[in-house]
matplotlib code that plots the C-alpha trace (Angstrom):
import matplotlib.pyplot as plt

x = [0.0, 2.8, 4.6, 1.5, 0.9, 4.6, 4.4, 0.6, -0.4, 2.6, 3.3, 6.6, 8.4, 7.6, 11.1, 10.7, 9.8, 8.3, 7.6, 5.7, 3.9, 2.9, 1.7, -0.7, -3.5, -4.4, -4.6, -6.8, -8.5, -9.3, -10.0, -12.6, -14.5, -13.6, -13.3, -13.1, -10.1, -10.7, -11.1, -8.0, -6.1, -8.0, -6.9, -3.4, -3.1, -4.5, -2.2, 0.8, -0.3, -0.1, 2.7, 4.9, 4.7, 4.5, 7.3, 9.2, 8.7, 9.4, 12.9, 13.8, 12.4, 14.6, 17.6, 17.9, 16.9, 14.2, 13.9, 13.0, 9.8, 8.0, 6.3, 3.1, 5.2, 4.2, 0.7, 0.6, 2.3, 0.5, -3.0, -1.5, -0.7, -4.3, -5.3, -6.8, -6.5, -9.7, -10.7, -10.1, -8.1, -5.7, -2.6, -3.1, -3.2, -0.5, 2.3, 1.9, 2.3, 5.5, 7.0, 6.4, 8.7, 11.3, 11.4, 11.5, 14.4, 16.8, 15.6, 16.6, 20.0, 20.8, 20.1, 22.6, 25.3, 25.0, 24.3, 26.8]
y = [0.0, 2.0, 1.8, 2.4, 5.9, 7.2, 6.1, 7.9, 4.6, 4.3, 7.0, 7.2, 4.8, 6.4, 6.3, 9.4, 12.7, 10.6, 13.3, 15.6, 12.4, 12.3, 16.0, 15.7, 13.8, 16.7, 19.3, 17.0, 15.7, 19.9, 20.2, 17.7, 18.1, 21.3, 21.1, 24.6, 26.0, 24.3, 20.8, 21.4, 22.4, 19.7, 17.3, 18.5, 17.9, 14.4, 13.5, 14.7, 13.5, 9.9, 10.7, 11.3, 7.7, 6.4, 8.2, 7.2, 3.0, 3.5, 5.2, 2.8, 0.2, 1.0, 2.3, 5.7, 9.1, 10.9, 8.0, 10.0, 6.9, 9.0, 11.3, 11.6, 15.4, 16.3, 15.3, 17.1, 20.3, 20.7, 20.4, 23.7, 24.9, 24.6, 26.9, 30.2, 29.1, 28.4, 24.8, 24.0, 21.9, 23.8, 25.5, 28.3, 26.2, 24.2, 26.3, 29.0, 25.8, 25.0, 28.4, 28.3, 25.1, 27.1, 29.8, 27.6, 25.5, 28.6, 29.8, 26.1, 26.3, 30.4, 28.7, 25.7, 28.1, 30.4, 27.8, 25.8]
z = [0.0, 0.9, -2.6, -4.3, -2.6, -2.6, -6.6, -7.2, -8.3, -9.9, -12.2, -10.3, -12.2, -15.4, -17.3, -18.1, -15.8, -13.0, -11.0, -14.1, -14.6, -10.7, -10.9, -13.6, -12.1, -9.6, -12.6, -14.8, -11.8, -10.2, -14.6, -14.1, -10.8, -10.1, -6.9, -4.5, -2.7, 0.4, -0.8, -2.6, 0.8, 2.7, -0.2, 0.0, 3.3, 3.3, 1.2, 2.9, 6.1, 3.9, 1.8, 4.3, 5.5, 2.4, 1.1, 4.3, 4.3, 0.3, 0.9, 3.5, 1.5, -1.6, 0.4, -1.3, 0.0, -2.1, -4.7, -8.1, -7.9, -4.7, -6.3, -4.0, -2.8, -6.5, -6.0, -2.7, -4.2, -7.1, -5.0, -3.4, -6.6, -8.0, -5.4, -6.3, -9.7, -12.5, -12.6, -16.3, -18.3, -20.4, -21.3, -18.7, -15.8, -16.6, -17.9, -14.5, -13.0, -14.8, -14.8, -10.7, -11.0, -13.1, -10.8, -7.6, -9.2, -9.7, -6.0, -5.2, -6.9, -5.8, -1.9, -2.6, -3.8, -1.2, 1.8, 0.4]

ax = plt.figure().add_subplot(projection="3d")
ax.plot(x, y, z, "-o")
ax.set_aspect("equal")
plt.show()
């Protein structure tokens, strides 16, 4: 069960991208249902709350820290990212989504280099 919800069902052992694979559900899923901001942040934290011991037997089971497979932290982080945002399936929703990853990557890196 474990290894099923640090994989999102397994889309975490996609060869490619695993963890854009994992984060796709929750935008065609809010696309869908449309569900409201709260249910998003309720959802989000439900799955944290499971994903963080998920995530933690499937490290321990694989022996690797923050195995590129766990990918239920996308799932969880994109539900926050839907928030405040229209409930529809298209390019709008997904590419402020992306560019959020850009920026938070070179915030990421700038850290590491100056931590480091």
């Amino acid at each position: 069960m474990a290894r099923l919800v640090a994989t999102a069902g397994g889309l975490g052992h996609s060869p490619v991208v695993p963890g854009t694979v994992g984060s796709l559900p929750p935008v065609v899923l809010a696309g869908l249902f449309a569900p409201s901001d709260a249910a998003l942040v309720v959802a989000a934290l439900a799955v944290a709350a499971v994903g963080i011991w998920a995530g933690g037997r499937e490290e321990r089971r694989v022996g690797i820290h923050d195995p590129s497979t766990v990918v239920v932290d996308e799932v969880a982080g994109m539900l926050v990212a839907l928030v405040g945002h229209p409930r529809t399936i298209g390019w709008g929703i997904v590419l402020d989504d992306v560019l959020a990853g850009v920026y938070a990557n070179l915030v990421a890196h700038v850290a590491r280099g100056v931590l480091a």
